[in-house]
VOKE-825590 format. One record per residue (C-alpha): x, y, z. Coordinates in Angstrom, 2 decimals. Example, Ala and Ser with C-alpha at 12.3 -4.5 7.8 and 13.67 -1.06 7.14 Angstrom:
% VOKE-825590
@x = 12.30 | y = -4.50 | z = 7.80 $
@x = 13.67 | y = -1.06 | z = 7.14 $
***
This chain:
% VOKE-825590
@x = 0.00 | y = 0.00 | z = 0.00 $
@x = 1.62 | y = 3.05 | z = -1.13 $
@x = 1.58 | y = 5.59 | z = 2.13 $
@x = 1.45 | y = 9.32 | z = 1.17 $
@x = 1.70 | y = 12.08 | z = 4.17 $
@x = 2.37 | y = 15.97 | z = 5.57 $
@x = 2.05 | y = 17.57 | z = 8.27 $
@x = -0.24 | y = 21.11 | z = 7.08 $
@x = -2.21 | y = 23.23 | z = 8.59 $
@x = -5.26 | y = 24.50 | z = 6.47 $
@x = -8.17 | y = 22.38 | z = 8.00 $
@x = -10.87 | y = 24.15 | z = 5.87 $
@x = -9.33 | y = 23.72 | z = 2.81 $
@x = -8.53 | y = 20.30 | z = 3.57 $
@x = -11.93 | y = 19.44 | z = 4.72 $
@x = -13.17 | y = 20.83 | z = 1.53 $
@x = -10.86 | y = 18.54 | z = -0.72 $
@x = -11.84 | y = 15.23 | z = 1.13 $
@x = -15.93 | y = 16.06 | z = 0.71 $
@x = -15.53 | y = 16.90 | z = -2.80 $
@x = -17.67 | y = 14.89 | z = -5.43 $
@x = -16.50 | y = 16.84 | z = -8.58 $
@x = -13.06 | y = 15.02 | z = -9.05 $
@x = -14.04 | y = 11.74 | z = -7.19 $
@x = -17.46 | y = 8.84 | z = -8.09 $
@x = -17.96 | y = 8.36 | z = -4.72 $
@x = -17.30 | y = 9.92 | z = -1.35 $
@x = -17.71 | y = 7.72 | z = 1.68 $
@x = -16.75 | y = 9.65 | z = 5.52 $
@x = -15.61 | y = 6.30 | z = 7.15 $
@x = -14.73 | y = 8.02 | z = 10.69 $
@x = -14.80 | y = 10.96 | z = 12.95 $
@x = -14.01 | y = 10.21 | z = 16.05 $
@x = -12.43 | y = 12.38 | z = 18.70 $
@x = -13.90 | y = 15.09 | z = 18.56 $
@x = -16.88 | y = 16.87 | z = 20.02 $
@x = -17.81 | y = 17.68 | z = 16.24 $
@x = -19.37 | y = 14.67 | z = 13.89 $
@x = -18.65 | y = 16.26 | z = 10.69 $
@x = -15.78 | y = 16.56 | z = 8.56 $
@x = -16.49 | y = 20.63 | z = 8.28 $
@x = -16.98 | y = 20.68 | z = 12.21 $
@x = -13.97 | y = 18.75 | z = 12.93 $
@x = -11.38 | y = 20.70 | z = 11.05 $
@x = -12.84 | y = 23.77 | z = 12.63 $
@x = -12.33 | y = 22.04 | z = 16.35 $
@x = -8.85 | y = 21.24 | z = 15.48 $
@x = -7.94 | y = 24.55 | z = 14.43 $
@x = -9.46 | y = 26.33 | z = 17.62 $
@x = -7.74 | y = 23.73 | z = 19.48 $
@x = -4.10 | y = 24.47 | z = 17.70 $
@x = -4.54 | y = 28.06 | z = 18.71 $
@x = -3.99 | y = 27.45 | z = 21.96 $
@x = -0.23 | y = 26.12 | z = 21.11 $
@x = 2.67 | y = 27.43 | z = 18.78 $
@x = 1.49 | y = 24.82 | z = 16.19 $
@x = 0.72 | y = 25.99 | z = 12.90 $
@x = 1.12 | y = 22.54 | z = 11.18 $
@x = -1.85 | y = 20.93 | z = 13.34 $
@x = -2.52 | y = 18.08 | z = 10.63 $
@x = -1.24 | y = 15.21 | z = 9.72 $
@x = -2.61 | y = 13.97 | z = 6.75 $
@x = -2.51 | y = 10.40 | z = 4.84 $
@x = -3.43 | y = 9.34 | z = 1.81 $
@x = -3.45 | y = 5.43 | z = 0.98 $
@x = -3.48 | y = 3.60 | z = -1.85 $
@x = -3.56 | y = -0.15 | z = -2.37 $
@x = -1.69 | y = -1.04 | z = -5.65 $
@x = -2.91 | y = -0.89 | z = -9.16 $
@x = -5.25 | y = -3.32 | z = -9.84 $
@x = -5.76 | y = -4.64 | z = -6.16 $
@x = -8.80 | y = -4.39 | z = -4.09 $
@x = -8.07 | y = -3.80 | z = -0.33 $
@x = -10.77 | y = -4.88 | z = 2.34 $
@x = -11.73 | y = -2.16 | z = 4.97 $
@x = -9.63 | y = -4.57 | z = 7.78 $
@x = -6.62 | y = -3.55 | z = 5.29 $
@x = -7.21 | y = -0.18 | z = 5.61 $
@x = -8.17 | y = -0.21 | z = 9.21 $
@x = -4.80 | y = -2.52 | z = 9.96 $
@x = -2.84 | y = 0.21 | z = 7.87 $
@x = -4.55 | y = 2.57 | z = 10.21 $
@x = -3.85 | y = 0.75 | z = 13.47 $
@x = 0.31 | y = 0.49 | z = 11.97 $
@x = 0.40 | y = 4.16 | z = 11.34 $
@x = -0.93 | y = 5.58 | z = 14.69 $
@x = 1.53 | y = 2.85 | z = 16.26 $
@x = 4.47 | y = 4.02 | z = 14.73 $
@x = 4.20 | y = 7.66 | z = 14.72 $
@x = 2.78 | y = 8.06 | z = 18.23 $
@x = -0.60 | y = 8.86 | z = 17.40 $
@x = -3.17 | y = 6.25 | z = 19.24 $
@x = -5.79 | y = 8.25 | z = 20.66 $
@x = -5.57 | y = 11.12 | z = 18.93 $
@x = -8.84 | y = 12.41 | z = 17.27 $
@x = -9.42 | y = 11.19 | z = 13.55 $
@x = -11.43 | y = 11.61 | z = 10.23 $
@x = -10.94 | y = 8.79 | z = 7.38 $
@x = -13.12 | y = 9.41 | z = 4.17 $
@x = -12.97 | y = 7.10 | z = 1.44 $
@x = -12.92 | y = 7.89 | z = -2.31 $
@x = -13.48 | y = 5.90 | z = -5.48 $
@x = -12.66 | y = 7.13 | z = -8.82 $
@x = -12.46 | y = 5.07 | z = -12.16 $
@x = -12.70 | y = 1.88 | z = -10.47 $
@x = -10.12 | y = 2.31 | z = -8.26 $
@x = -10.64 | y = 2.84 | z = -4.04 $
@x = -8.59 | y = 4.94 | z = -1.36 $
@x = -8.72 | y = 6.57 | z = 1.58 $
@x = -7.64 | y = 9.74 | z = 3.51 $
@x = -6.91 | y = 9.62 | z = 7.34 $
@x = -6.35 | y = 12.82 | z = 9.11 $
@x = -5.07 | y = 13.07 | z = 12.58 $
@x = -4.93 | y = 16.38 | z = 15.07 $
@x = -1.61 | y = 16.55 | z = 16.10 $
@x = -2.56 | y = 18.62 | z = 19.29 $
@x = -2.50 | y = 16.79 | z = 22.76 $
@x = -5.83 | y = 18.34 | z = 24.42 $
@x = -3.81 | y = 16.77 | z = 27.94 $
@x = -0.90 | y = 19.07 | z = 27.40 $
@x = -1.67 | y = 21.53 | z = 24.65 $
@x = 1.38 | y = 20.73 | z = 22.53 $
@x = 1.80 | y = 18.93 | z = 18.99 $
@x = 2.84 | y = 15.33 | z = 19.06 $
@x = 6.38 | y = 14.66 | z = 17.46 $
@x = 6.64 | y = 13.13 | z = 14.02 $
@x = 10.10 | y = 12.77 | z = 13.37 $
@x = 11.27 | y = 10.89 | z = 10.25 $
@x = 7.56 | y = 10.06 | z = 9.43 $
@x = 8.45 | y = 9.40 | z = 5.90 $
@x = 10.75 | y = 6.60 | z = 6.44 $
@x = 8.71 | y = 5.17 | z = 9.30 $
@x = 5.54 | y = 5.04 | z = 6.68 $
@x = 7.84 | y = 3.31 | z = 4.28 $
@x = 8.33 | y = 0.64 | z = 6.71 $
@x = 4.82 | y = 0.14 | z = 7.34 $
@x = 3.80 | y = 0.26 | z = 3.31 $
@x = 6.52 | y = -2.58 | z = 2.81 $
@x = 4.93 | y = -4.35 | z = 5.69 $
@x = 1.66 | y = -3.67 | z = 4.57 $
@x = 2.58 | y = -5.16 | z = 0.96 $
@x = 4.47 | y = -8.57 | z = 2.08 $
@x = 1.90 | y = -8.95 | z = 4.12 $
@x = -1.10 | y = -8.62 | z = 1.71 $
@x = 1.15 | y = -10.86 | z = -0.87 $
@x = 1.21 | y = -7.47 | z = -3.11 $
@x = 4.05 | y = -7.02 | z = -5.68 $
@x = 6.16 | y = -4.46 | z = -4.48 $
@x = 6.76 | y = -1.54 | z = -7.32 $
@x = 10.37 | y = -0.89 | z = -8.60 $
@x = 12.42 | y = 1.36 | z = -6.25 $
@x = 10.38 | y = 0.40 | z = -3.33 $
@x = 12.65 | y = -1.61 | z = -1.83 $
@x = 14.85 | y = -0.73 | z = 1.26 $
@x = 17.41 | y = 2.05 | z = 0.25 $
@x = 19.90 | y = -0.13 | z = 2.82 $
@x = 19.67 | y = -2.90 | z = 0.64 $
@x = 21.30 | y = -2.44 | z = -2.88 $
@x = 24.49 | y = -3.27 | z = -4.87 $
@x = 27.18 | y = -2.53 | z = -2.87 $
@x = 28.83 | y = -2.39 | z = -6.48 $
@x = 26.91 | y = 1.10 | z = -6.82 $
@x = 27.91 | y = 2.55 | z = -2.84 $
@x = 29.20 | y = 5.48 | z = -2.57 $
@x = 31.96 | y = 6.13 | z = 0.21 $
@x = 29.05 | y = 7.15 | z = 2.85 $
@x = 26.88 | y = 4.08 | z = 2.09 $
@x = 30.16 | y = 1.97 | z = 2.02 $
@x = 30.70 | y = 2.66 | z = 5.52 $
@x = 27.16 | y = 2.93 | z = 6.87 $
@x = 27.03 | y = -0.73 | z = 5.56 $
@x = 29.61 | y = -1.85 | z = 7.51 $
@x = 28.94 | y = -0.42 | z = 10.42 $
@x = 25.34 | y = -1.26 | z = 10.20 $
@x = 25.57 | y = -4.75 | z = 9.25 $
@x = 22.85 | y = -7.10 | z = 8.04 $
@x = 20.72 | y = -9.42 | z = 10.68 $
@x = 18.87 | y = -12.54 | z = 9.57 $
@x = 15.26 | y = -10.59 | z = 9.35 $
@x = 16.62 | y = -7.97 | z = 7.05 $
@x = 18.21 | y = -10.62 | z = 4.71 $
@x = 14.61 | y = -12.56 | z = 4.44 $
@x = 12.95 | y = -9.19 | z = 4.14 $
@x = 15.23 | y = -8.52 | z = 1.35 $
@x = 14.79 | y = -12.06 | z = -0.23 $
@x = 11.01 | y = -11.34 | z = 0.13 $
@x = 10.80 | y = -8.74 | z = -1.41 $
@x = 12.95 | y = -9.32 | z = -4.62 $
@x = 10.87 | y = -12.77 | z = -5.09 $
@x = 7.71 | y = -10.50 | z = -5.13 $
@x = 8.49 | y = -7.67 | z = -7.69 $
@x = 9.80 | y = -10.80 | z = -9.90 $
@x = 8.57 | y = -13.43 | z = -11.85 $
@x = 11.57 | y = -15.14 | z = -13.65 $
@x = 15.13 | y = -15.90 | z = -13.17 $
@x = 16.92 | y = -13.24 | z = -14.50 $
@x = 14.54 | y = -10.49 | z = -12.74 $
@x = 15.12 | y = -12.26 | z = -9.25 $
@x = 18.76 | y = -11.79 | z = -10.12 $
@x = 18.49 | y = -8.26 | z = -10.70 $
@x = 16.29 | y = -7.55 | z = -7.65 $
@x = 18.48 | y = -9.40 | z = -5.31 $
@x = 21.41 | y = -7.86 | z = -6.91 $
@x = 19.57 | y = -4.49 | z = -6.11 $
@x = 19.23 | y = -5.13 | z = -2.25 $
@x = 22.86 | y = -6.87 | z = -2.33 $
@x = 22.28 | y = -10.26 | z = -2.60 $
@x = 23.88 | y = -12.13 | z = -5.31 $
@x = 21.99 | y = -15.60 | z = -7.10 $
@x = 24.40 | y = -18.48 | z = -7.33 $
@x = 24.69 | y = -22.03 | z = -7.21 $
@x = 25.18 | y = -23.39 | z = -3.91 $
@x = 27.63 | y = -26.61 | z = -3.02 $
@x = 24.34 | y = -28.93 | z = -3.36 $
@x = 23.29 | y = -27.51 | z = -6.67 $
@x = 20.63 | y = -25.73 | z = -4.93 $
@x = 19.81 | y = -21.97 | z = -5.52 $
@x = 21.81 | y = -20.14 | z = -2.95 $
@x = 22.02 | y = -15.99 | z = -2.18 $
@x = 25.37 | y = -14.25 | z = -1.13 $
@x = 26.43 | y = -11.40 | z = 0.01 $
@x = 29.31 | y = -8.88 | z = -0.96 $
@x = 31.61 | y = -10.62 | z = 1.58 $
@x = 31.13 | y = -13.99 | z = 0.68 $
@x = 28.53 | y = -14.82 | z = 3.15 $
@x = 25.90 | y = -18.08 | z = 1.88 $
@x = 22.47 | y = -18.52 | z = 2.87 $
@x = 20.09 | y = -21.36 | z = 1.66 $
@x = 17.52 | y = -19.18 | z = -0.81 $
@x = 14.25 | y = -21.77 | z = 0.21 $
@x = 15.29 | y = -21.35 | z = 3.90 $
@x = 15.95 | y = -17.04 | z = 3.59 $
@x = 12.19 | y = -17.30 | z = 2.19 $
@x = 10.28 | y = -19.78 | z = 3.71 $
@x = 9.39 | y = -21.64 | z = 0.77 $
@x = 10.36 | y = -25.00 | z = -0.88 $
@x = 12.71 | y = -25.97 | z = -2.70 $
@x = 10.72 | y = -27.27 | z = -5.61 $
@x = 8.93 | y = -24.22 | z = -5.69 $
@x = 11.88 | y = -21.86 | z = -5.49 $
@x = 13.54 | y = -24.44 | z = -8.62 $
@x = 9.66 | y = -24.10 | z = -10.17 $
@x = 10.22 | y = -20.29 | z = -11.31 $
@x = 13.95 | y = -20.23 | z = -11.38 $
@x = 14.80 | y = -22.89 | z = -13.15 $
@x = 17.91 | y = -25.63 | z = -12.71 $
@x = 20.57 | y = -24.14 | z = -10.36 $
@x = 23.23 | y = -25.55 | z = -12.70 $
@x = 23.08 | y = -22.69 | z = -15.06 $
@x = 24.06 | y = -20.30 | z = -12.49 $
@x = 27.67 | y = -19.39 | z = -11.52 $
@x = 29.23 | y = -21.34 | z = -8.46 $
@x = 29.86 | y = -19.84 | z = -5.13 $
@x = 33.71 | y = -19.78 | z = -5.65 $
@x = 33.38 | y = -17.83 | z = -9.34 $
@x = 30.76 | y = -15.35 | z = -7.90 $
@x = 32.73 | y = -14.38 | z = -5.14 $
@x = 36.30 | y = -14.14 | z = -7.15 $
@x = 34.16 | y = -11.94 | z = -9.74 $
@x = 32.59 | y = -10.02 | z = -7.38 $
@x = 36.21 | y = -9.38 | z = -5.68 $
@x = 37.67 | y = -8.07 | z = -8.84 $
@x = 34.16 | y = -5.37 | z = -8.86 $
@x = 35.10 | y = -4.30 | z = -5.38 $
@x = 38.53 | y = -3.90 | z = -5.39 $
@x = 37.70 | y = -1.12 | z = -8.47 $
@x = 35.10 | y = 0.24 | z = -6.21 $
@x = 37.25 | y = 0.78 | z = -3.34 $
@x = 40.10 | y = 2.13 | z = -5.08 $
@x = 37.71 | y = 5.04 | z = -6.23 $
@x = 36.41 | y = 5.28 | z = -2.34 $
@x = 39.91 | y = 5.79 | z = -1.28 $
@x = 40.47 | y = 8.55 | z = -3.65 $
@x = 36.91 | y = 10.10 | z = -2.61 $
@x = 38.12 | y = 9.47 | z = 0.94 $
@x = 41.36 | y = 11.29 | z = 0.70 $
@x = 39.52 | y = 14.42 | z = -1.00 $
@x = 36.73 | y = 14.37 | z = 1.80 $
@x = 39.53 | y = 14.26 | z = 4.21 $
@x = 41.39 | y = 17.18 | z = 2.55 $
@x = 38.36 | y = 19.27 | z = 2.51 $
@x = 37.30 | y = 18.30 | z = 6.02 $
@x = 40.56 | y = 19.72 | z = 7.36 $
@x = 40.31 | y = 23.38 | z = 5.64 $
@x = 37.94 | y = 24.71 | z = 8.30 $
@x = 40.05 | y = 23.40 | z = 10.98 $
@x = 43.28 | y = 25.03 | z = 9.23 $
@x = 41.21 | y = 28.13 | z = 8.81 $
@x = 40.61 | y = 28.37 | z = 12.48 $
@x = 44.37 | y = 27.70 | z = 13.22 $
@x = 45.24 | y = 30.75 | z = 10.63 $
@x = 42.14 | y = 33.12 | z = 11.90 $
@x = 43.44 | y = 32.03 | z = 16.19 $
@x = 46.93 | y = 32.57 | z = 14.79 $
@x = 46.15 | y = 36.42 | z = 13.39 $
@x = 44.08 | y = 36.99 | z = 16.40 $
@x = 46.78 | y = 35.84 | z = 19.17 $
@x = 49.01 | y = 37.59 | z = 17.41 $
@x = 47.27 | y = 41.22 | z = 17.86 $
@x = 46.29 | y = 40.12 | z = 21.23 $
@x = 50.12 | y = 39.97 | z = 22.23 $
@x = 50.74 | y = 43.30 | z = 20.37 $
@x = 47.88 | y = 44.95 | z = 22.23 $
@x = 49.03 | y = 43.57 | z = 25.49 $
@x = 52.73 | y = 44.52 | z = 24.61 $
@x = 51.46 | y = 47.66 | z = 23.30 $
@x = 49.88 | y = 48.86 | z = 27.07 $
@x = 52.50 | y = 47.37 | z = 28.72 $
@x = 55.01 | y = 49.39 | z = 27.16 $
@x = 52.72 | y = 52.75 | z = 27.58 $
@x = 52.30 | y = 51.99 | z = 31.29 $
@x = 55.82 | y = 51.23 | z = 31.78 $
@x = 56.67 | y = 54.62 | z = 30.26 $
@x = 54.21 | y = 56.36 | z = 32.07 $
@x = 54.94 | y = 55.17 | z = 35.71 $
@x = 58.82 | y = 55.30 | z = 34.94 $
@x = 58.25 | y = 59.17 | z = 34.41 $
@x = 56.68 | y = 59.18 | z = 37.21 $
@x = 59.77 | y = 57.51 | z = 39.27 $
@x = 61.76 | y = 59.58 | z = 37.37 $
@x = 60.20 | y = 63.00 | z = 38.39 $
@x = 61.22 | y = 61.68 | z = 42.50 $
@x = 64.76 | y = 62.16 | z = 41.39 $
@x = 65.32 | y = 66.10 | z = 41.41 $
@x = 68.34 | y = 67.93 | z = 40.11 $
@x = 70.63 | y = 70.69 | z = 40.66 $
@x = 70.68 | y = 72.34 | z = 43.74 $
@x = 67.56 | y = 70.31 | z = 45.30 $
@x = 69.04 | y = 67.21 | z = 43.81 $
@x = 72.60 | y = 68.22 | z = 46.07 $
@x = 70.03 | y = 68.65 | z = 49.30 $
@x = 68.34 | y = 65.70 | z = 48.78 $
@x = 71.83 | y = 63.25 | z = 48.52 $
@x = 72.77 | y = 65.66 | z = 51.38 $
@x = 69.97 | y = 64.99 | z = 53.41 $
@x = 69.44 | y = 60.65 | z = 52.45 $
@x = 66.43 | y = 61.80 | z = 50.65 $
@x = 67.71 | y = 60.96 | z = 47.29 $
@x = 68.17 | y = 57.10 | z = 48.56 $
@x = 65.44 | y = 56.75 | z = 49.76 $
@x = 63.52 | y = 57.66 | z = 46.34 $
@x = 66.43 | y = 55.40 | z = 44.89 $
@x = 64.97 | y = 52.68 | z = 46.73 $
@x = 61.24 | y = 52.97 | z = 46.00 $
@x = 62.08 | y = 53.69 | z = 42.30 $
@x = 64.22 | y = 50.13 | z = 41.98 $
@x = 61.08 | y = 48.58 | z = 44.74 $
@x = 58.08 | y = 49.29 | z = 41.89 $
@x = 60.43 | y = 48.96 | z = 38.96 $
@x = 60.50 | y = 45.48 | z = 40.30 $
@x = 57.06 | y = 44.97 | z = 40.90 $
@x = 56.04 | y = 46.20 | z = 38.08 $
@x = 57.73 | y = 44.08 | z = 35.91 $
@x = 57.25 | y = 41.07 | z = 37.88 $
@x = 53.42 | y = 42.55 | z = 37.22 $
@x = 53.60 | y = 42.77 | z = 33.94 $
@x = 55.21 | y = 39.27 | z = 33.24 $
@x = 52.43 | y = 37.76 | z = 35.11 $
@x = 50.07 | y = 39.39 | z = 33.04 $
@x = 51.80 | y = 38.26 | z = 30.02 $
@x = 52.13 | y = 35.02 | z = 31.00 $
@x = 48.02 | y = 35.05 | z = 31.70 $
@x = 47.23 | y = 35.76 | z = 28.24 $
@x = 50.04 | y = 33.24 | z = 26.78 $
@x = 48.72 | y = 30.36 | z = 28.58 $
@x = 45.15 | y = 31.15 | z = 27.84 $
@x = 45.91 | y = 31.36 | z = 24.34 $
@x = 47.59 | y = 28.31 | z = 24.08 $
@x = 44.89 | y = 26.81 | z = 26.27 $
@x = 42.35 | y = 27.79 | z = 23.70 $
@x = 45.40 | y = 26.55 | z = 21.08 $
@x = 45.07 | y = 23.36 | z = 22.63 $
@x = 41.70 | y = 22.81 | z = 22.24 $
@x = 42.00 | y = 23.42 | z = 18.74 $
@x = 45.06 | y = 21.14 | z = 18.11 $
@x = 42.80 | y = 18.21 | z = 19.73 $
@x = 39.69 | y = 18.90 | z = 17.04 $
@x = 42.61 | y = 18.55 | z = 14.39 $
@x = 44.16 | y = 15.71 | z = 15.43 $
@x = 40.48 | y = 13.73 | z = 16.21 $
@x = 39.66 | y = 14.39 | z = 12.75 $
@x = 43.59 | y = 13.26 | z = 11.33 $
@x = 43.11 | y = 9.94 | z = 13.29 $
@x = 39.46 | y = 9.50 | z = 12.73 $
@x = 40.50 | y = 9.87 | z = 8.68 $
@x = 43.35 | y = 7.31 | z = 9.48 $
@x = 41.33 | y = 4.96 | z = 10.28 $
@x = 38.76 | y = 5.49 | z = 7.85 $
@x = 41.50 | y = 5.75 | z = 4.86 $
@x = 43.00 | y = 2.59 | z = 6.91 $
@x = 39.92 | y = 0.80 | z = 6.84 $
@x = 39.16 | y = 1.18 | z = 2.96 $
@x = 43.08 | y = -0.18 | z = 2.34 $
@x = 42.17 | y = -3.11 | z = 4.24 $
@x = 39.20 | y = -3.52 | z = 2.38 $
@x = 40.51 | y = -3.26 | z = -0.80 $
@x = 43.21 | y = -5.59 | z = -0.20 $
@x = 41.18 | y = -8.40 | z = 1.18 $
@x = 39.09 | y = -8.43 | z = -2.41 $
@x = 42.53 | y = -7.76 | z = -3.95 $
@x = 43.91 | y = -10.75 | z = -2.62 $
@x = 40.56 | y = -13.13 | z = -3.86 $
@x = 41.34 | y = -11.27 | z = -7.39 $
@x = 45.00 | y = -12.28 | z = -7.36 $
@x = 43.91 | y = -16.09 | z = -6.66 $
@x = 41.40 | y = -15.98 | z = -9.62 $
@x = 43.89 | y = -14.26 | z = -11.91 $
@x = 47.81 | y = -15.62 | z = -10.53 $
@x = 49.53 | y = -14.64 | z = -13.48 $
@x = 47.62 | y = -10.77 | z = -13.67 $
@x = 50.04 | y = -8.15 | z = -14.23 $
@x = 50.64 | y = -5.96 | z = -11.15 $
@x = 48.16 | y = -5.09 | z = -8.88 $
@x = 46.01 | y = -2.17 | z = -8.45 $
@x = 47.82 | y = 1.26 | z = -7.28 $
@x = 45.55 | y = 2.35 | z = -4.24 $
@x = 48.09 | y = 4.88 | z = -3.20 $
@x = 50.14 | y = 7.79 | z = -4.36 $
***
């Protein structure tokens, strides 16, 4: 069932599309229930009063579902679809209108939820409600026996062949469980009804047909991993040889996975080269900041050194002007007077530079404080691209080496440095 949704606001307008007869044979208001109101009209209007109290001007959420061309869905379909969607998004017990429509033969409805909790006057949360109706719609289809349309399929599951770098590693990291390989196997047996457009579908969600050590038909992943293709699907043997044919004319195990090594070890040399450029670009804005804290320490110092220097001028004037000439200058070495400003003049000369070095020193070791904190962002991101750049040679030399064995008298290898 194909799942189509937004969040809106604009209950009249909305209310008006559902009731309309002009575009649509028949018009059929399944539900309202919820609200105070029992019309469609009436219930938009309660919604919108009841968003005013709240910051919410997307109120709505709005559904449209579809069963698949040229497939009639009951009204337990609908109402299971229903039951899914209000599970996953968070929305059981909100209030509801579902209006069904028919046109040219074909039947689908249109569920609208209020988003507004009356309990705490504030919009439930729908975050990544597109992919979380995607999993319900592929539910919905596997479990209505429905063949799944082309490009339906999880986005997780294709070619590796065709990764990019990002997908490359979310793969790995992610992994693949038993239910999503018999989801995957599932699904490429139901948008397919021959050999060679299982192949393709499997091959899509990155599972690869081959002929197993029995003869039997056999999937396999990018790294060489076998599963039993009856078993991944729940279905017999006989049946699974019924649409595909004999196993025999498929490639073994061992071929597959030395001509699937040769693919990847192309792919990953590209990777590594898309890896090295993401890492160069990664570490400009860290560089920047280095060259920007740099210029700015830089005047900071001169500033500093700058007022230091006027200060220093200013009070030695000062000590200066205690030290008198001529004929009171005589007196006051006559009298110990001139000493005694001796001694206070050489007292804050000290202090004052022992001052001003503290000071200095402050501002140095914040700076390189603030340096430091810097130099560990750069050198997190250095090892984290390490590892990464690491990870992709290892990679690449693991299909390398299943290459090499297929091909021991090759020429040399593949060049996945510079």
């Amino acid at each position: 069932m194909i799942l189509k949704a937004s969040q809106r606001g604009g209950g009249k307008q909305l209310g008006l599309h559902l009731l309309k007869t002009e575009e649509n044979e028949h018009v059929e208001v399944h539900e309202v229930s919820g609200f105070v109101a029992e019309s469609v009209r009436d219930a938009m209007k309660e919604a919108h009063a009841l968003s005013r109290g709240t910051h919410c001007q997307q109120y709505l959420f709005s559904v449209s579902l579809n069963p698949p061309a040229g497939e009639t869905a009951r009204l337990e379909t609908f109402e299971q679809a229903l039951t899914l969607i209000e599970d996953r998004m968070g929305l059981k017990g909100q209030p509801r209108i579902v209006v069904f429509h028919e046109k040219e033969g074909r039947r689908h409805a249109h569920a609208v939820w209020s988003r507004i909790d009356a309990a705490t006057m504030t919009a439930k949360p729908l975050p990544f409600f597109k992919s979380k109706l995607r999993e319900v719609a592929r539910q919905l289809f596997l479990e209505n026996g429905w063949k799944m349309p082309d490009g339906f399929a999880d986005s997780k599951l294709r070619d590796p062949r065709s990764f990019t770098l990002d997908e490359w590693q979310q793969a790995k990291r992610a992994g693949l469980d038993a239910k999503t390989l018999k989801d995957a196997a599932q699904e490429a047996w139901a948008v397919s009804d021959s050999a060679k457009s299982f192949a393709k579908a499997l091959e899509e969600r990155g599972l690869f047909l081959a002929q197993g050590d029995r003869r039997g038909h056999v999937a396999m992943t990018i790294n060489g991993d076998v599963f039993s293709l009856a078993r991944l699907m729940g279905r017999q043997t006989k049946e699974v040889t019924a649409r595909l044919g004999n196993a025999k004319a498929l490639p073994s195990v061992e071929q597959l996975r030395k001509r699937l090594a040769g693919e990847m070890a192309q792919r990953l040399k590209a990777h590594i080269w898309e890896a090295r450029r993401i890492a160069a670009n990664a570490m400009k804005p860290l560089h920047a900041r280095r060259e920007a804290m740099k210029l700015q320490h830089q005047a900071e110092r001169q500033r500093l050194d700058a007022g230091l220097a006027k200060r220093w001028n200013a009070e030695q004037r000062q000590r200066a002007s205690r030290i008198r000439g001529g004929v009171k200058g005589a007196w006051d070495l006559l009298t110990g007077r001139y000493w005694k400003a001796r001694r206070q003049n050489e007292m804050e000369s000290f202090f004052a530079l022992q001052r001003d070095r503290t000071q200095r020193d402050t501002l140095l070791r914040d700076q390189l404080k603030e340096r430091g904190g810097l130099q560990s962002d750069i050198q997190q991101a250095r090892n984290s691209q390490a590892r990464q750049i690491l990870a992709l040679y290892r990679d690449a030399a693991r299909f390398r080496q299943a290459e090499r064995e297929r091909e021991p008298t090759r020429g040399p290898g593949l060049d996945f440095g510079r």
